[in-house]
C-alpha positions in Angstrom: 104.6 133.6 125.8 105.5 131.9 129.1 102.4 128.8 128.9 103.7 128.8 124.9 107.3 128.0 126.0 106.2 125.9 128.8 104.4 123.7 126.4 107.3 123.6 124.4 109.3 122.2 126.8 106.8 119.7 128.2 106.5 118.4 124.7 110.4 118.2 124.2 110.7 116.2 127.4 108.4 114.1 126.5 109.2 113.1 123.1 112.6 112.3 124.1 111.3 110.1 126.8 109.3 108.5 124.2 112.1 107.9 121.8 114.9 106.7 124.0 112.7 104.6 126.9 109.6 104.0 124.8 111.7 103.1 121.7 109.2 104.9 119.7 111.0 106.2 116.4 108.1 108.2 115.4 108.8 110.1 118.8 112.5 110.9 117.1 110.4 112.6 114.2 108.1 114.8 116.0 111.1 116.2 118.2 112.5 117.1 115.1 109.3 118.7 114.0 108.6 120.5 117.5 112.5 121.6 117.6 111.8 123.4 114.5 109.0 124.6 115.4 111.1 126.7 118.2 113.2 127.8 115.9 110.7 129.6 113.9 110.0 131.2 117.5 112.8 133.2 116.9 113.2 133.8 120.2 117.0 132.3 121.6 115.9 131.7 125.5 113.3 129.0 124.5 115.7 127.5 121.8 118.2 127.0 124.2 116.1 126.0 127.2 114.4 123.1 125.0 118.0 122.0 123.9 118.7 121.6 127.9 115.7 120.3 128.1 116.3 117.4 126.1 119.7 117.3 126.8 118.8 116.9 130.6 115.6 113.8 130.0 118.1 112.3 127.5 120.6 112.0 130.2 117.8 111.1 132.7 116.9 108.0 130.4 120.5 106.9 129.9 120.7 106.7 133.5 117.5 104.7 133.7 119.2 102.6 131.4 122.3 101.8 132.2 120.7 101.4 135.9 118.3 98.2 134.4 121.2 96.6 133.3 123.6 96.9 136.1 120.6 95.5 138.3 119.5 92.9 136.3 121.0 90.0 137.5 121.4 86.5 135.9 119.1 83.2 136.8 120.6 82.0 139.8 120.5 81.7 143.5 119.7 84.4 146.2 120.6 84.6 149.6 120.1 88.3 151.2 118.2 90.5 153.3 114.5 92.6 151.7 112.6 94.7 153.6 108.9 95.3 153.1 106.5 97.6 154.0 103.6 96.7 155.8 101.2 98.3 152.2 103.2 96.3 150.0 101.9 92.5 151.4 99.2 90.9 149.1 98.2 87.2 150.1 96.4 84.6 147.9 96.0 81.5 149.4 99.7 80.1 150.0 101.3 82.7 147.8 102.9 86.1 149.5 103.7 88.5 147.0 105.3 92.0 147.7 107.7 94.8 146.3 111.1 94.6 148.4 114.3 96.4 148.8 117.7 94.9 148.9 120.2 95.5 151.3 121.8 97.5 148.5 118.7 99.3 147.7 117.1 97.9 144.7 113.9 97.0 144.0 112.5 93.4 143.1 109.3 91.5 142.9 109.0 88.9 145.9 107.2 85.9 145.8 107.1 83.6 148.8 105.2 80.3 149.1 103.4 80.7 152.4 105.0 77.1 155.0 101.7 77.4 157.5 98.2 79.2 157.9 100.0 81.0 161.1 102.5 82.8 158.6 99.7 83.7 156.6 97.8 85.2 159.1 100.8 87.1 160.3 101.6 88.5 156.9 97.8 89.3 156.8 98.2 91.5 159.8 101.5 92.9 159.6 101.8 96.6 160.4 105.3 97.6 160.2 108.1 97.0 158.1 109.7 93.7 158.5 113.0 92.1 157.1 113.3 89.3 155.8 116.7 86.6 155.5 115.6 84.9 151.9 116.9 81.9 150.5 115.3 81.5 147.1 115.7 81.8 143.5 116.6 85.2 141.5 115.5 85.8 137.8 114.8 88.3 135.1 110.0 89.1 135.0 109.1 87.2 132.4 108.1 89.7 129.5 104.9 89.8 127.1 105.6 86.7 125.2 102.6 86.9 122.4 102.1 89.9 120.5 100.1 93.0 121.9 100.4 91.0 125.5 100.7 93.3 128.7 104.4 93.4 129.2 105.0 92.9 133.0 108.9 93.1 132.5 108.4 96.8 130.8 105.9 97.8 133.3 108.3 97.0 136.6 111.2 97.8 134.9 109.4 101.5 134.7 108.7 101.2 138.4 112.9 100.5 138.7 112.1 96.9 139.7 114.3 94.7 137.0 114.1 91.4 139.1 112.1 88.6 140.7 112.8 86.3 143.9 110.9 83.4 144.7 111.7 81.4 148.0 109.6 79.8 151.0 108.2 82.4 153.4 110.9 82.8 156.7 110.9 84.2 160.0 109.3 87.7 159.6 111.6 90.6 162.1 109.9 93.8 162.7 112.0 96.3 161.7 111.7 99.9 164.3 111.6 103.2 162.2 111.2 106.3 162.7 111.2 107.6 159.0 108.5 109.7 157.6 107.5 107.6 154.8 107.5 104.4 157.3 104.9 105.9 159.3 102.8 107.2 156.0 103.1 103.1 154.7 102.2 102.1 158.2 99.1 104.2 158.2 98.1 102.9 154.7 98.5 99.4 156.3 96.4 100.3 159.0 94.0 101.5 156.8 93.8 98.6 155.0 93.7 96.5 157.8 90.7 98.2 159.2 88.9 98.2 155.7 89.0 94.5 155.1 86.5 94.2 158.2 84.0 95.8 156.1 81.1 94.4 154.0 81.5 93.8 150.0 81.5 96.0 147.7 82.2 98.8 150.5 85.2 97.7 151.7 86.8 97.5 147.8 85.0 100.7 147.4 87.2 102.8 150.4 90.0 100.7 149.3 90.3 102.1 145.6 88.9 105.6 146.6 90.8 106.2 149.8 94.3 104.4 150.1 94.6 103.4 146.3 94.4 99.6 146.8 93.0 97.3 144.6 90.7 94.7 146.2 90.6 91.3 144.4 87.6 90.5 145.8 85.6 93.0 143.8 87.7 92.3 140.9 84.8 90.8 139.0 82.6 93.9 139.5 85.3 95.7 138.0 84.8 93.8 134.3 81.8 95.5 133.9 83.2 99.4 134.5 86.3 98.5 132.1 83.7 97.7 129.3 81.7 101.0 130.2 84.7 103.2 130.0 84.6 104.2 133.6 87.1 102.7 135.3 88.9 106.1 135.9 86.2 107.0 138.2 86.9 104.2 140.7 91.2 105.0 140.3 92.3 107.5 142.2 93.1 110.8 140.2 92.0 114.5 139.8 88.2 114.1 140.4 88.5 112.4 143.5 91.2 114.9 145.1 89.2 117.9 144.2 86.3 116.1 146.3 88.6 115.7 149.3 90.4 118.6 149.0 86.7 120.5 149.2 86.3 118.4 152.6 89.2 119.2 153.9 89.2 123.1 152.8 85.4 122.7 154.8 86.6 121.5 157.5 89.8 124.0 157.8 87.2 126.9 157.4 84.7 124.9 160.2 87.7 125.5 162.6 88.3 129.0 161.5 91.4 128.8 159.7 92.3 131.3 157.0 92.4 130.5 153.4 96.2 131.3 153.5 96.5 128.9 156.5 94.3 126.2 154.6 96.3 126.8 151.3 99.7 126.1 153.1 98.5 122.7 155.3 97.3 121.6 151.7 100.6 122.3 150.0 101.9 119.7 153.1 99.4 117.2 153.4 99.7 116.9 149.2 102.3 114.8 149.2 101.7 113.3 152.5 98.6 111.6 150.8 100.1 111.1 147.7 102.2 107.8 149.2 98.8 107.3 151.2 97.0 107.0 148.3 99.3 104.4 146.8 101.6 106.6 144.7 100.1 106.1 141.6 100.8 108.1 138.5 97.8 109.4 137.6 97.4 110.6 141.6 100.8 111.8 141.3 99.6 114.5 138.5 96.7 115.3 140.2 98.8 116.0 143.3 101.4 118.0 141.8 99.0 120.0 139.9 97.2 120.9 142.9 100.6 122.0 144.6 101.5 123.9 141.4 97.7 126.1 141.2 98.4 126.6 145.4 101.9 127.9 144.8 100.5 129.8 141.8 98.0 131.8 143.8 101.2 133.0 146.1 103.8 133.6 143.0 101.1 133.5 139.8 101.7 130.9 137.8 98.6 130.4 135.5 97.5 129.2 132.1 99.6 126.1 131.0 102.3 126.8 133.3 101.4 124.2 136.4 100.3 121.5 133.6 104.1 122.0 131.8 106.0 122.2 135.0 103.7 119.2 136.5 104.4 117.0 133.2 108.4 117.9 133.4 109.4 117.2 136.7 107.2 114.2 136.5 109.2 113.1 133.2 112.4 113.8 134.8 111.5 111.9 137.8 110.0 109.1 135.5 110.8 109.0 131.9 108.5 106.6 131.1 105.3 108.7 132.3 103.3 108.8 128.9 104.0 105.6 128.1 101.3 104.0 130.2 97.6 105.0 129.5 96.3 106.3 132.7 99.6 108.7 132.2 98.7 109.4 128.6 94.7 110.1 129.6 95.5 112.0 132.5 98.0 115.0 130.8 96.1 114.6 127.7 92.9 115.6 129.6 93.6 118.2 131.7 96.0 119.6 128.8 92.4 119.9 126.6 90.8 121.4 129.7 93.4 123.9 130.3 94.8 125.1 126.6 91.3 125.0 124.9 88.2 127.6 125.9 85.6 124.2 126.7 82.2 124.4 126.3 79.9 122.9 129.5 77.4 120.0 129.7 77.2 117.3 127.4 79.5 119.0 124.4 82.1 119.6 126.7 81.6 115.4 127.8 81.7 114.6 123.6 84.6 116.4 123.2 87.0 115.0 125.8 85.5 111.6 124.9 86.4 111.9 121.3 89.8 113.1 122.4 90.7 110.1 124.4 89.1 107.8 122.2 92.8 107.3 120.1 94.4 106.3 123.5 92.0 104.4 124.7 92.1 102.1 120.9 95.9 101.7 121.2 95.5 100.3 124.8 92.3 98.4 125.1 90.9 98.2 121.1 87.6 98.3 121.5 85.0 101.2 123.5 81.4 100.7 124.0 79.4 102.9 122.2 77.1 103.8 125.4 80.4 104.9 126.9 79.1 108.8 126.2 76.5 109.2 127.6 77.0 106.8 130.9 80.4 109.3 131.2 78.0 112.3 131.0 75.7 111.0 133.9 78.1 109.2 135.5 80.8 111.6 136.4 78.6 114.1 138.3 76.4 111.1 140.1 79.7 109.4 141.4 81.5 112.8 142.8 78.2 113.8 144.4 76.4 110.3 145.5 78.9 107.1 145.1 82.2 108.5 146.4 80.9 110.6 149.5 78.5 107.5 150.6 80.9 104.7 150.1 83.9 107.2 152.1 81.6 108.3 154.7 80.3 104.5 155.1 83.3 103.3 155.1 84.6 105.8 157.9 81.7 105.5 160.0 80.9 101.9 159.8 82.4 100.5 163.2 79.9 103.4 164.6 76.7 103.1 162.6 77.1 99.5 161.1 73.7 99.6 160.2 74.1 102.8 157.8 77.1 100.9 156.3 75.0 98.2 155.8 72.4 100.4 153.5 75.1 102.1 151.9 76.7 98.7 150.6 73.3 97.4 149.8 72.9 100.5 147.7 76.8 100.0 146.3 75.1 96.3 145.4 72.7 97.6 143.5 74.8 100.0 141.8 76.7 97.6 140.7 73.9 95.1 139.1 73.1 98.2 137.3 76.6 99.0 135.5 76.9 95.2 134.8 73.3 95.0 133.0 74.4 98.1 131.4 78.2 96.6 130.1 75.8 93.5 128.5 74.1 95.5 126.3 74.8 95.2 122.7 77.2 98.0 121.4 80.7 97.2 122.2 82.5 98.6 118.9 86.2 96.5 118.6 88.0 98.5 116.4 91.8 97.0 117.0 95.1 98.5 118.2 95.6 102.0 116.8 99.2 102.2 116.2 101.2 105.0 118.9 101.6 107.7 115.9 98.4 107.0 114.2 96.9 107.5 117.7 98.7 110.8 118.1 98.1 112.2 114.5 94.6 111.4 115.7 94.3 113.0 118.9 95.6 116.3 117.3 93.4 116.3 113.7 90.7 115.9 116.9 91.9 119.3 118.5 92.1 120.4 114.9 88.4 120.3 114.4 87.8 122.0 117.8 89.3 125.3 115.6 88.6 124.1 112.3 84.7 122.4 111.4 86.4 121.7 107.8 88.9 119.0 109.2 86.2 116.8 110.8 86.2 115.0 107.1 89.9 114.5 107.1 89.0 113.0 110.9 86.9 110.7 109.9 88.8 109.5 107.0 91.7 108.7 109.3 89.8 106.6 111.4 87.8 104.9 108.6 91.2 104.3 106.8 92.6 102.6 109.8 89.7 100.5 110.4 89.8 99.1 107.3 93.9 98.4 107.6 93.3 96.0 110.9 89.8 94.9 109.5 91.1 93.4 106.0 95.0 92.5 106.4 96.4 91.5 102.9 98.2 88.3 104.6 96.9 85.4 106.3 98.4 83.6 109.3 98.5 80.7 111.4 99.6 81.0 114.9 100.6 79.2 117.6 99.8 81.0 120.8 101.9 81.2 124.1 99.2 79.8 126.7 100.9 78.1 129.0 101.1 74.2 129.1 98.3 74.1 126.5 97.4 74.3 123.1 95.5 77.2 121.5 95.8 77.7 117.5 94.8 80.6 115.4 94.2 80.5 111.9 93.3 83.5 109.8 93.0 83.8 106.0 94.0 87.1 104.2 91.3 89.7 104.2 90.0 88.1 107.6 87.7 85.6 105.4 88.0 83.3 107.8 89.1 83.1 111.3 89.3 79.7 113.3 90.8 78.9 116.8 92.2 75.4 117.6 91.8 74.0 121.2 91.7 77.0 123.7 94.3 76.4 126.5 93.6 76.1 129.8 94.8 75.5 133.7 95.0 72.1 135.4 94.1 72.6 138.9 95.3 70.5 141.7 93.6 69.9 145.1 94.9 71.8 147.8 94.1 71.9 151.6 91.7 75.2 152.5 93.9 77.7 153.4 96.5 77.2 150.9 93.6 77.9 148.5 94.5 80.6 146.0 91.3 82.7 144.3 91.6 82.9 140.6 91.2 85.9 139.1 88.4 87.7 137.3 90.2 86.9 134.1 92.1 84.4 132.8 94.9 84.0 131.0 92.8 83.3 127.2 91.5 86.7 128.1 95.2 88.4 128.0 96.4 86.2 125.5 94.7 84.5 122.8 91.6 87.2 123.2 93.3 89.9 123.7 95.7 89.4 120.4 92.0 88.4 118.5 90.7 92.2 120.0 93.8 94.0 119.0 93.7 92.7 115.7 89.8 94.0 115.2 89.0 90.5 115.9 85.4 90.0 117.6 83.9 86.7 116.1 84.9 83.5 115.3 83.6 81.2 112.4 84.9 77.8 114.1 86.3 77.0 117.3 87.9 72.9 116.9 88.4 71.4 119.8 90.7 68.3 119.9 89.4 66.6 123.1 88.6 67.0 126.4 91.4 67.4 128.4 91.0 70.8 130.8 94.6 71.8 129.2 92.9 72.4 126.0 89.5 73.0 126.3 89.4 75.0 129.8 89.4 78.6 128.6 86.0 77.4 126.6 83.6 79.2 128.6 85.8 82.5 128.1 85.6 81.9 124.5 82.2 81.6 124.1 81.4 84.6 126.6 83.7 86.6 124.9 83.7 86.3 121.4 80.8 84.9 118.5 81.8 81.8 117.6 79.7 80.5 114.7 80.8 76.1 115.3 82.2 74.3 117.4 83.8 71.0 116.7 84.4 68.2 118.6 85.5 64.9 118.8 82.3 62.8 118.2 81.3 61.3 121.5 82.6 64.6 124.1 79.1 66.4 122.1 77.1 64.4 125.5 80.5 64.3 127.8 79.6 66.4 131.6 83.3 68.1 131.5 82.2 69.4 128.3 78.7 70.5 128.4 79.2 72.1 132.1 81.7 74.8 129.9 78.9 75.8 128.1 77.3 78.7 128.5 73.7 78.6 128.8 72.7 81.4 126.5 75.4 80.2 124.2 74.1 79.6 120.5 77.0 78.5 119.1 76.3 75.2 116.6 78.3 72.4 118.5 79.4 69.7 115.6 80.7 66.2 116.6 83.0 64.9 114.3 85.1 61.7 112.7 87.1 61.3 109.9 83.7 61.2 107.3 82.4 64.3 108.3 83.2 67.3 105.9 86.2 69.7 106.6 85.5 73.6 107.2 88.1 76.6 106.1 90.2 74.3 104.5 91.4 72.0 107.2 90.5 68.3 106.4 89.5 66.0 109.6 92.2 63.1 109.5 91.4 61.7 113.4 89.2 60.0 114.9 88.2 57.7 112.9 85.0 56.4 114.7 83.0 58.4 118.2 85.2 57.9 121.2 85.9 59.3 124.8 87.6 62.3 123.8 90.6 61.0 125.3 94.0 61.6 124.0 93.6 58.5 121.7 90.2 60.5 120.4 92.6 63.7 119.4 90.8 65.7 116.2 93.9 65.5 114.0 93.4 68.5 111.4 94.9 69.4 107.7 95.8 72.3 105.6 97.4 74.2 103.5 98.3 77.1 103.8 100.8 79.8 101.9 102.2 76.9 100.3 103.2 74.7 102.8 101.3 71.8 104.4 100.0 71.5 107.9 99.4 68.8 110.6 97.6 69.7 113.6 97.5 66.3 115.7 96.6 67.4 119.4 98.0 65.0 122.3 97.4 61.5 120.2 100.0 59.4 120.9 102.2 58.0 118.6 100.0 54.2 117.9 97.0 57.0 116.9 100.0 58.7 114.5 100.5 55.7 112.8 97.0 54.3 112.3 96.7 58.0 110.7 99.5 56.7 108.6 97.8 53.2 107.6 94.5 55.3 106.8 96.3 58.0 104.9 99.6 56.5 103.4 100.0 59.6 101.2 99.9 62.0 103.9 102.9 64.6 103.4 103.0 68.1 105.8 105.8 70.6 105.7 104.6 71.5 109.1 103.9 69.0 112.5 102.1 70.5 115.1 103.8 67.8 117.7 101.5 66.3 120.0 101.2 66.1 123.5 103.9 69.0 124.0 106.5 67.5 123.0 105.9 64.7 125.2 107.9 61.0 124.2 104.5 59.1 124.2 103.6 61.3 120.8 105.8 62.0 118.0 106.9 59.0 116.3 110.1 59.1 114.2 108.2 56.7 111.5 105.5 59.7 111.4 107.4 62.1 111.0 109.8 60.8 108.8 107.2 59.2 106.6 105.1 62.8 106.3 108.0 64.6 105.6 108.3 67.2 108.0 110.6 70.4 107.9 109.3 72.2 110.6 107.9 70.7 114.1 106.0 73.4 116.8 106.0 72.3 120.0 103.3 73.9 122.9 104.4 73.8 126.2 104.4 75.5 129.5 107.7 76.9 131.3 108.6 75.2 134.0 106.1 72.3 133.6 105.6 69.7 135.8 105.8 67.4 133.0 109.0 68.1 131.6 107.6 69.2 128.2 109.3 69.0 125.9 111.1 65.8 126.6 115.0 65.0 125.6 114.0 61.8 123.6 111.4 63.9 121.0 114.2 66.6 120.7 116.5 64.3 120.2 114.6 62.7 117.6 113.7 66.2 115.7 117.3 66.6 115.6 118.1 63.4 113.9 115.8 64.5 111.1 117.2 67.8 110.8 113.2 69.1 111.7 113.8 72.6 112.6 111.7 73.5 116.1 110.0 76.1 117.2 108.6 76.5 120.4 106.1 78.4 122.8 108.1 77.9 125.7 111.6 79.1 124.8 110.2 81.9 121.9 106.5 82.6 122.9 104.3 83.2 120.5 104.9 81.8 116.8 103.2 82.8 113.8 103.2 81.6 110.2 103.0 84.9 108.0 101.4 84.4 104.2 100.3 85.6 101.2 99.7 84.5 97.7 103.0 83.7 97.2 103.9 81.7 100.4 105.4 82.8 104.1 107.4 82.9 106.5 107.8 82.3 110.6 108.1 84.9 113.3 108.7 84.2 116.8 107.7 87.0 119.3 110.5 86.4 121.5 114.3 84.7 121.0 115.5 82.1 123.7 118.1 84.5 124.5 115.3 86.6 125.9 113.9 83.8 127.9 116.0 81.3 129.3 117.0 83.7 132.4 112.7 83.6 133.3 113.2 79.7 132.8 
């Protein structure tokens, strides 16, 4: 009765964490369901202790609450006083970033731009906290702006952190403390510090398994153990504190300490390590749980009793707990290994895989289908091989450099092997699983566990919502938020056809060595444009256009091509032979590259207006593109400028569009009032970067869209914008409202 009421409550808290800081309604529902569910209990002490259960996490999250918007502040200036701990430092290039405190005790996101290669040494090898006197700008984190993005503002806002500063770097003041945690963030720094010295991948390696950190120089290794389905091996969690828990308990009973004595220094050193280890959630539930089976040998808690307690005070503490994945894998798991009798080997590996599957699709869409069995070999050879070796390595390397050595040359290997593995054929992308489709899921899953005759209604679910996100009844065109770039989806109902337009991408400017900043393993087509295309069951593409050849629109093209099938690729007739273009290519690519004029046939109903003869591919060369779709009529003219808009006009006096795609970002070199006026435009979408160097969009075009009452939309005040249709016509949605912008402006 006790681990039945415990669950009860674990689930009440949860579900009204859900509902009130997750602002999932279906979360509203199955509190309803669950409450009645006690009530059929009959039994008054667990009806009332769920009431105080959710009366006490509702109160929690209204705290929460009303604590983001009393610490959200307005775009303005900032002039005050952060501290930071020594662990919180992480330098690219000329760029400091860090999680402060203000003198009033909140949290925000710093950003410093780095004045001299001696300050970023200095912040390289910082050990204590410091203070800081900043003079800089304050603003809202920008939030997902394109549908099914990763929503920074959400995420640090569930860490308490509701702000940004930016500023130039200052005089750094060591700060004396004598605070516990201090010394425990001092020691991680130290940690660090000493790690970096060590060979690649080992030093990333003792990083993630010992202190928690994630090293960006092995953040391309780590591509290939996402796509595997491993990457919980190499985050600290359960599996890796059971391992060095066993060496500790070994070395207690090596000095000939009881197992009392060794049980209590655990239940101490726990949470010691815990802000060690980076104090990250899923480490956090491993830790707790740990301190909860120790206190239940001494007072005997058992069965679901540490898991409920553990999932409680960890949702009163943080409401937002389940809302993230690795919180949502980690309860979800050991809840299935703890409430269920689990058979052992591979079965018991198949289960658990199945059961995390639904998570897993609403975070990530797509799993590989090798994922199984590498889980099943994996798990046993990195607990008993990888993690001792790279640890022990690690450790030991300023002793016995020349075992480190082997052991990273081995790591090395290892690594070439998970990558040839994540290349293999079978990646499955199946689309974002809705958050109560994904639970109904996971529990018709544990169903069949009791039940052999509901595997059919399993199967059915997941067949029915594979076809849902496989063959949408409407169509769309979308504009996507890329930055100062253009990227263009187009997909017809039924997923018939789907088409990209230009693929974004970075300008990068020369800078001197050390103010050098490392790009990261992915870039930002990966969390935007591709990751929307994934999430909507998305892997292929039947035409990729590109307009020409500036790196603003065609720089993401080697992502593209690497990760997704893209039957054509059009392109301005002349750029086929052009270096900047061919050099994106990858070399196993087999995509049909088409060069194109005004003559050559249209594809998926867009009709090629521009160029007229081969060219450059320069801005003057721009593919200009034409369609209809949902009943209104689309211009897609790229960056030409507003002489090519006009000869477009001579060649095609007819030419009418409900919709102008306006070129060059808004930029008053493109956009010609005759154009426009002559085509008839209603509705002009404008692609541009916040806080461009450019000044995209410029006063003159807005001015002029105003004139002819052209309503705008645009990426950089409303993110993402997408043209919705059917049969009978459509309508616009923008992910975000400028209101929800203009203080990340």
């Amino acid at each position: 009765m006790a681990s039945l009421r415990g669950l009860f409550l674990a689930l009440a808290a949860s579900l009204t964490a859900a509902w009130l800081i997750g602002h999932q309604n279906w979360a509203a529902v199955g509190l309803l369901l669950l409450f009645g569910r006690v009530l059929c209990q009959r039994d008054r002490r667990t009806t009332w202790l769920t009431v105080g259960v959710i009366v006490i996490i509702g109160l929690r999250c209204g705290q929460l609450l009303a604590q983001r918007q009393a610490q959200t502040q307005p775009a303005g200036d900032f002039t005050g006083q952060l501290t930071v701990q020594p662990d919180a430092w992480r330098i690219n290039g000329d760029l400091a970033s860090a999680v402060a405190v203000t003198e009033s005790g909140s949290k925000v996101q710093l950003f410093l731009t780095l004045q001299s290669q001696d300050q970023q040494r200095q912040l390289q090898e910082v050990t204590t906290p410091v203070k800081l006197n900043v003079t800089g700008k304050v603003e809202q984190i920008l939030p997902a702006t394109n549908t099914n993005e990763f929503d920074r503002r959400a995420y640090q806002a569930n860490r308490g952190i509701y702000n940004q500063v930016t500023g130039k770097a200052p005089v750094l003041v060591a700060q004396a403390s004598h605070r516990l945690t201090d010394f425990l963030h001092q020691l991680r720094a130290n940690f660090s510090h000493h790690m970096a010295n060590l060979p690649q991948p080992l030093a990333g390696y003792c990083r993630r398994l010992l202190i928690g950190e994630q090293d960006p120089a092995t953040a391309s290794e780590m591509v290939a153990v996402k796509q595997l389905g491993i990457i919980h091996l190499f985050c600290l969690s359960g599996l890796h504190l059971v391992v060095l828990c066993g060496v500790v308990r070994g070395l207690f009973a090596r000095l000939g300490l009881t197992k009392e004595t060794s049980r209590g220094l655990l239940l101490i050193l726990l949470p010691l390590y815990w802000v060690v280890g980076g104090g990250s959630v899923s480490l956090g539930r491993a830790s707790m749980m740990m301190e909860l089976q120790l206190l239940g040998q001494l007072v005997g808690l058992r069965g679901m009793l540490p898991w409920a307690i553990s999932l409680l005070i960890q949702t009163l503490i943080s409401p937002s707990i389940l809302l993230s994945m690795g919180g949502q894998l980690s309860y979800l798991l050991s809840f299935c290994l703890t409430w269920f009798e689990q058979p052992s080997g591979l079965k018991q590996i198949l289960r658990l895989s199945l059961v995390s599957l639904p998570p897993l699709l609403h975070s990530v869409y797509q799993f590989h289908s090798l994922s199984l069995v590498i889980n099943y070999l994996m798990i046993p050879f990195f607990s008993l091989i990888i993690m001792p070796l790279a640890i022990g390595g690690g450790i030991l390397y300023p002793l016995f450099p020349g075992l480190g050595a082997v052991v990273n040359a081995g790591l090395i290997l290892f690594h070439r092997g998970l990558a040839a593995l994540a290349n293999l054929p079978g990646t499955i992308t199946f689309g974002k699983v809705p958050a109560w489709v994904a639970v109904s899921l996971v529990l018709l899953t544990m169903v069949t566990w009791e039940k052999r005759g509901a595997v059919k209604w399993l199967v059915l679910g997941y067949v029915v919502t594979f076809v849902w996100l496989h063959f949408p009844l409407q169509g769309e065109v979308t504009f996507v938020d890329i930055g100062q770039g253009d990227c263009i989806i187009i997909r017809e109902p039924f997923n018939r056809r789907v088409m990209m337009i230009d693929t974004g991408g970075k300008l990068n400017f020369q800078t001197e060595g050390w103010k050098k900043r490392t790009n990261s393993a992915t870039d930002k087509a990966t969390s935007t444009s591709l990751n929307y295309l994934k999430s909507e069951g998305i892997d292929h593409l039947d035409a990729v256009w590109l307009s020409h050849s500036d790196a603003d629109h065609i720089g993401y093209l080697p992502t593209v091509l690497t990760s997704m099938r893209v039957e054509r690729l059009y392109v301005p007739a002349g750029m086929e032979k052009m270096t900047k273009f061919t050099k994106r290519l990858p070399s196993n690519t087999r995509t049909q590259i088409i060069p194109i004029t005004s003559q050559a046939p249209g594809f998926g109903g867009l009709t090629i207006l521009h160029p007229f003869t081969p060219g450059e591919a320069t801005n003057d060369d721009s593919v200009v593109l034409a369609g209809e779709f949902g009943g209104k009529r689309f211009v897609l003219t790229g960056d030409l400028p507003q002489a090519g808009e006009l000869a477009v006009l001579a060649h095609y006096p007819n030419l009418r569009a409900t919709v102008v795609k306006l070129g060059h970002h808004g930029s008053k070199t493109s956009s010609s009032p005759t154009f426009l006026k002559q085509v008839g435009a209603r509705v002009g979408i404008i692609s541009a970067g916040r806080n461009n160097r450019y000044g995209h969009p410029n006063q003159e075009t807005l001015t002029t869209l105003a004139q002819l009452h052209i309503q705008t939309y645009s990426t950089q005040t409303q993110g993402m914008i997408t043209y919705r249709y059917n049969s009978r016509g459509g309508h616009f949605i923008t992910h975000n409202t400028p209101e929800q912008l203009q203080l990340s402006n």
